[in-house]
N, C-alpha and C positions, 0 to 999 in steps of 0.2 A: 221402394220399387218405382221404376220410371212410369208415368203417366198411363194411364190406355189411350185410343185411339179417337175414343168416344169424349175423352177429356181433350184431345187436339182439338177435334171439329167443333168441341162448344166452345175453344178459348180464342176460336177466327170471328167468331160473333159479336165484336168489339166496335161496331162503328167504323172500321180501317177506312179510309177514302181511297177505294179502288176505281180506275177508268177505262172505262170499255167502251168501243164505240160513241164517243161524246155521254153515255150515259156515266153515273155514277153507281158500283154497284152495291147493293144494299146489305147482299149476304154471300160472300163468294163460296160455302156448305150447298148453295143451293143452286144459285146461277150457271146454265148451263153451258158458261165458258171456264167452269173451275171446278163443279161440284166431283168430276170423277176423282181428277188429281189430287182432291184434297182428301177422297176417304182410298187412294191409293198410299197417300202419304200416311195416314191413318193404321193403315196396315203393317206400316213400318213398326208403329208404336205397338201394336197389337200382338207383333212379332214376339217384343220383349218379354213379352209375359204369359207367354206357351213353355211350360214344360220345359217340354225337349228344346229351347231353344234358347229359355232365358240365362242360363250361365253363357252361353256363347255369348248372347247383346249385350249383356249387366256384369256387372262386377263391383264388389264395397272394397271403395280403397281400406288402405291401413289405418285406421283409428276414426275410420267415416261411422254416422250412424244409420245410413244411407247408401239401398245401393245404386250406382248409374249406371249409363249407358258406357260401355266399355270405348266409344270413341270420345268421350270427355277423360279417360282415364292418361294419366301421362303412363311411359311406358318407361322401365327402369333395364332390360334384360330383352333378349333376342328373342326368350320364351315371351313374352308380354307384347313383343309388334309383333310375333308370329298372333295370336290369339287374338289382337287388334284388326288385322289381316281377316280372319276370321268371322269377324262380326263387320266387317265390310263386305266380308264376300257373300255372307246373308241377305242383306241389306240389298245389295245390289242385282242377284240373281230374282229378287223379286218384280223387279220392272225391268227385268232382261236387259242392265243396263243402261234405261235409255231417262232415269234417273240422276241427272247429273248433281243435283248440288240439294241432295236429301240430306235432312239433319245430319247427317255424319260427320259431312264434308263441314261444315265449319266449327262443329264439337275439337274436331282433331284438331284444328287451327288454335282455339280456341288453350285446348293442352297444351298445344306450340308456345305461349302468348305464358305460359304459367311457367313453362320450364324455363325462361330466363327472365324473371323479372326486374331486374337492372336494368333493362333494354327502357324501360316505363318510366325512369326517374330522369324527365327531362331538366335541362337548366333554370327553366320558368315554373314549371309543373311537374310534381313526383305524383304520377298516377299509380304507384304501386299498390296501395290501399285498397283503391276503386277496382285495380287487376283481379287483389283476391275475391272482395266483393262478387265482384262478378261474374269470375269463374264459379265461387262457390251459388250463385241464385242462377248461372244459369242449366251449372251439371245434376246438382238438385231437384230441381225443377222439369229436369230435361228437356228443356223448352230449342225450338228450332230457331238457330239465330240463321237468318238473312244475310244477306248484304249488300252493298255498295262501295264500291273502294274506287273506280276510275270515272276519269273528268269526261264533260260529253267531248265530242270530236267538231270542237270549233276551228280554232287552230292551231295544229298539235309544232309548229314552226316559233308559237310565244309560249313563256311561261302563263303562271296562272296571274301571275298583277301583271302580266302586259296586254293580257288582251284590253279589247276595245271598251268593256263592258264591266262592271265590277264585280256583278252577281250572276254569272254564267257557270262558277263551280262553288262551291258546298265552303260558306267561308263564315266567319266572326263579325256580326255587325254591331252587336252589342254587348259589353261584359255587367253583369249584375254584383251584389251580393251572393245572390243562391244558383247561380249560371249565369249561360251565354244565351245567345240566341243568330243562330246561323241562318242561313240565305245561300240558295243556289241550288244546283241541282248534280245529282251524278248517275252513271252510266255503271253497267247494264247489270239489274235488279233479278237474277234470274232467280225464281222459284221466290221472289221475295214477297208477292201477295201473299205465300203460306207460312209465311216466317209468326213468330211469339214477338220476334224483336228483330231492330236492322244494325245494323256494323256500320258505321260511314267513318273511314277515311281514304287513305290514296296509297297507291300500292305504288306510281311510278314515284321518281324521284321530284321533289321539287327544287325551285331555284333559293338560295338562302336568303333572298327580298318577299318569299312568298309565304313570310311566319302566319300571315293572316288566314292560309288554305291548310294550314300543317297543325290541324287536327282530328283527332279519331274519340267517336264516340258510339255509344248503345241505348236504343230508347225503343220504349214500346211500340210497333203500328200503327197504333191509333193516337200518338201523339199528335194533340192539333198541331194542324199547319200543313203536315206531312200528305202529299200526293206522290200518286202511283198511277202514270199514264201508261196501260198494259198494249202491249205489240197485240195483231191480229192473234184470236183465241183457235187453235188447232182443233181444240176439243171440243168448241162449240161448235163449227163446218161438220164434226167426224156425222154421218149416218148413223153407223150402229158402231156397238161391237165388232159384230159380223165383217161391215165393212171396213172398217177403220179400228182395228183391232190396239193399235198402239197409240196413235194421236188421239183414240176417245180416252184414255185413261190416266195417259204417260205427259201429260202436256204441261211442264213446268213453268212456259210462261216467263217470259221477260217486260221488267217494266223500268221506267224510267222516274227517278225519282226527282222529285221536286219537293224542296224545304223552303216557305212561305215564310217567314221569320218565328222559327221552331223555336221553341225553349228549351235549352238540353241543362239540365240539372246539375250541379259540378261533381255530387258521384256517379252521373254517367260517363264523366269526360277521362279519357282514359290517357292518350297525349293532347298536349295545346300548347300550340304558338314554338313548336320543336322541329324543322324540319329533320334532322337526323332520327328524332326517337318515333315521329310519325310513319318515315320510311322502314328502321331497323323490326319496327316490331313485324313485320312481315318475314323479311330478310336477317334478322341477324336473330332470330330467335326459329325452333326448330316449325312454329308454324306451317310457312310453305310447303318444306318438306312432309310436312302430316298432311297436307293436300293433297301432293303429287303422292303419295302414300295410297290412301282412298282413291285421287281420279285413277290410278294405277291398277286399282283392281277393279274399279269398274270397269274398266276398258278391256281388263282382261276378259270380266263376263259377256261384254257386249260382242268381244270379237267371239265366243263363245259361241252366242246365237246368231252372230248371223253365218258361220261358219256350218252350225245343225241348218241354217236356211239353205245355206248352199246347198247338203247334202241332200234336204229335202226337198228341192227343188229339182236335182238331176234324177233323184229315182222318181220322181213325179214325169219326169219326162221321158223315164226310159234311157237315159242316157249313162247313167251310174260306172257302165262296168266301160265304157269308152275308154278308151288312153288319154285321148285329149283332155276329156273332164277328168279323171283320174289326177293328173296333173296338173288341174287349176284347182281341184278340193285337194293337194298335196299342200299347194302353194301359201290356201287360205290355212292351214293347220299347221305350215311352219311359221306363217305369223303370230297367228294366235299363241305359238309355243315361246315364241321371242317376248312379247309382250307379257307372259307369264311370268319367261327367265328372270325378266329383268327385276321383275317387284320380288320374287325370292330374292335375286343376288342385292337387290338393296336392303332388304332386310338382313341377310348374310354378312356386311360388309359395313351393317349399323355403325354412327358414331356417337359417340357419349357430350352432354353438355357439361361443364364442368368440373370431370376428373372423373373417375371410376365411383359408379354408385350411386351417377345422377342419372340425369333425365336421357332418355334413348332417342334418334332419330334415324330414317333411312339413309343411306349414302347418298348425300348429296350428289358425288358426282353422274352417278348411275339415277338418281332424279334428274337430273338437267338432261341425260340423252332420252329418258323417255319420253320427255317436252317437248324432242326436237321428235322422236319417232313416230308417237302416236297421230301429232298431225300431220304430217307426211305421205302416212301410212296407210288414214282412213280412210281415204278417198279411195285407193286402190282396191281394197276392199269393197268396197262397192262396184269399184268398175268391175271385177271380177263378177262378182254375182248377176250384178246386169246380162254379162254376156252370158253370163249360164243359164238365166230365164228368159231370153229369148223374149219373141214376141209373145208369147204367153202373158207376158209381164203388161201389156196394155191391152189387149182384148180381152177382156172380162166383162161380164153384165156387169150394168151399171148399180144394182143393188140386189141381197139378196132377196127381195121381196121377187124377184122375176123368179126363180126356182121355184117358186110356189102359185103362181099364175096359172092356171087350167090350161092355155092356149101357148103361154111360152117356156112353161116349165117343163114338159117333153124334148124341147127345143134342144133349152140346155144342155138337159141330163142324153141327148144325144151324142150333139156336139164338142160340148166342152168338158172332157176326159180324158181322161190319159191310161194305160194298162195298169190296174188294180187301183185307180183312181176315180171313183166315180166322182158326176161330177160337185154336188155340193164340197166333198172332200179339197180337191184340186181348187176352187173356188176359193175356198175359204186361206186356201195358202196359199195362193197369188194374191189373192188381197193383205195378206199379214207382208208379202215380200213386196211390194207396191207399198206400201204403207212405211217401211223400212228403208226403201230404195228409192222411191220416185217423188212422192206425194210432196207437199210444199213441208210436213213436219220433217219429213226423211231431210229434204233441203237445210232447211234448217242446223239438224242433226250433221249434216257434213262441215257448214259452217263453224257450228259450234265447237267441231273435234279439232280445226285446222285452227282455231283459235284461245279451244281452251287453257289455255296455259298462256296467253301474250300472244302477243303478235312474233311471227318469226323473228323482225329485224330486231328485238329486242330482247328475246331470250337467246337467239344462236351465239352473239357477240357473247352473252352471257356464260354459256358453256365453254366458250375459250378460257374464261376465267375460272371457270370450276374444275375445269379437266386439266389443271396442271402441266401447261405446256410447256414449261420450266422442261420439266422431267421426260416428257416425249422427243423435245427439243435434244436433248442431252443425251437420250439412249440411242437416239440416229446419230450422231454425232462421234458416238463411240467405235461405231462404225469406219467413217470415216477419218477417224483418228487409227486408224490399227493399221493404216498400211499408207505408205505414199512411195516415190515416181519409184524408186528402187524395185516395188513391186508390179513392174508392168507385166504386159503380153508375155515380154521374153524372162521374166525375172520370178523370182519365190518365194512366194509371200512369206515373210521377215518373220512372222508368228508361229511357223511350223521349221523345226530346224531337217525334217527327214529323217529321223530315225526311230 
């Protein structure tokens, strides 16, 4: 049975060298820029092993003695990523989506990474061994892998051996008997203080002069050497609960990883000195797709709640049965339905790795347009609710503590109300929609959606290639092939004889 929640929070008590504000922190269970996240994240594990809810998270593969978490499970049948689906959308309705790269997210990668193991057996190094290894201590274990996979943003115009500098990305300085030992740093660690263990390699392409950057490895947190320089902590600004309902809990946290000359172990080392087997195991194995799988339904829950926000924000205001709002909560619920469609039809239109009877993954192609929609998309969504909360949305007391104040808490409960909303009620949800919408994590939050998946210029080109333009190419075409000059204005078309 997977882990409890109680066994996550005592296995972050490792020594990790996490940085926060030039400090270094001691215990991120306890310090109050992490300690909610981490027994949120806790919660997940907790999940597992309720009842009613552990067949849905867990499942014991075929001939395991052991059962896991059903996102380390590879999936053989349309029944099995439906079910998979399932224990994502668990998972994610817990932190109302805001959740983004919870153990799931790289379990599933993770099953990606097992269902083609060929992709591992580079020219110089067959990691295939280390693969099973790996998979098996980390789905066992259940342990939350981390990551790191992109170079910092120095200058994205040279490869990684032309910059100026030799140790500015995650590279081989020295080969051992029992390992290596790497140098450099990579970009962007999210949720990776909470991680058991980090992933480092590179998801973009490299140059074939750049065998020294084109490897991928897995090593505990607390491996000496290993720093984690944390972005400003959301969670630690939030007030309360009360006021900051999301960023005190939900705050996953991005850091910046820095490797001091690590020692990675050579059964950690999964490719090296491969740039093709570094890049494919991302891409040519069904990983990604198990990604865009999971971010697919979190997104779907996310648009979920902010769409109940919507709603609960125009009956808050008395404006519900309007036309106008009628028609912007119409707006936000055929999004919400699109974003839904799509993670069914990629499940629906699964492809096999293979041959019949292997390993299953979403449609690919219908993954690459959700890549291109969901960032697109989320911003809109926001702007929408914006205009539907009105100024409500920045006049609020500045804490709940003022509700309670002898002198200004009449004030309030006067003032800031709305019909059948009194005012702690009305309060307490424009703080949760401010929190979601405005605040520096909501900021963030919008950032993160238009980028989760790559950057535009590099995943759009990408969906040209996925989408088979061959074929859309050619059914216009057909078109245009079924009639010429004979069939003009005055003439009839050659395809129907009249009778």
């Amino acid at each position: 049975m997977p882990r409890s929640g109680q066994d996550y929070l005592d296995s972050l008590r490792d020594g990790r060298a996490v940085w926060l504000d030039g400090e270094l922190v001691k215990d991120v269970t306890e310090h109050p820029a992490f300690r909610n996240t981490a027994r949120s994240i806790a919660h997940l594990y907790d999940l597992a092993q309720q009842d009613g809810l552990r067949d849905t998270l867990t499942v014991r593969p075929d001939g395991a003695d052991v059962s896991v978490l059903r996102a380390y499970h590879v999936p053989r049948s349309h029944a099995e990523l439906v079910e998979r689906r399932k224990a994502f959308k668990t998972w994610s309705e817990a932190s109302f989506g805001f959740l983004g790269r919870s153990p799931d997210y790289m379990a599933a990668g993770i099953a990606g990474f097992v269902s083609a193991p060929e992709i591992f057996a580079g020219r110089e190094f067959d990691g295939r061994s280390n693969l099973e290894a790996y998979y098996r201590r980390m789905a066992e274990g259940s342990l939350y892998q981390s990551f790191t996979i992109t170079n910092p943003q120095i200058d994205r115009t040279k490869s990684a051996s032309e910059q100026e500098e030799d140790d500015l990305y995650v590279r081989v300085v020295k080969e051992k008997d029992d390992g290596i030992v790497v140098r450099g740093a990579k970009m962007i660690g999210t949720a990776a203080v909470f991680g058991d263990e980090i992933i480092v390699g590179t998801i973009e392409p490299l140059a074939p002069q750049d065998v020294e950057y084109a490897l991928t490895f897995s090593i505990p947190i607390d491996t000496p050497g290993l720093k984690f320089i944390s972005r400003t902590s959301y969670e630690a600004g939030a007030r309360s609960v009360f006021d900051n309902p999301l960023s005190s809990r939900f705050d996953e946290n991005d850091a910046l990883l820095v490797c001091d000359d690590v020692f990675v172990p050579w059964e950690r080392v999964l490719t090296y000195r491969d740039v093709e087997s570094s890049f494919l195991m991302w891409w040519g194995t069904p990983a990604y797709h198990n990604f865009v799988h999971q971010a697919g339904v979190r997104y779907w829950t996310k648009l979920e709640f902010l769409t109940g926000l919507a709603i609960l924000i125009a009956k808050a205001n008395n404006t519900y049965s309007l036309p106008p709002v009628q028609m912007q909560i119409g707006r936000l619920i055929g999004w919400l339905n699109i974003a839904k469609s799509m993670v069914l039809a990629a499940e629906s239109e699964y492809e096999t790795v293979g041959g019949p009877g292997g390993p299953v993954h979403i449609n690919r192609e219908i993954a690459s347009a959700h890549r291109a929609m969901a960032g697109d998309l989320y911003p809109k969504v926001l702007a929408e609710l914006k205009m539907l909360a009105g100024g409500g949305l920045i006049q609020l007391p500045a804490s709940g503590y003022d509700l309670g104040h002898p002198e200004l808490g009449p004030l309030v409960a006067k003032y800031v109300r709305s019909p059948g909303h009194p005012a702690e009620q009305r309060i307490k949800l424009m703080k949760l929609a401010w929190d979601a919408l405005g605040s520096e994590f909501a900021s963030r939050h919008e950032q993160y959606e238009r980028f989760y998946h790559g950057a535009p210029h590099v995943y759009l080109p990408g969906i040209v290639r996925d989408g088979r333009p061959d074929l859309l190419e050619a059914f216009t075409q057909s078109c245009l092939d079924g009639y010429d000059l004979g069939d003009g204005p005055s003439g009839q078309w050659s395809g129907h004889d009249g009778s």
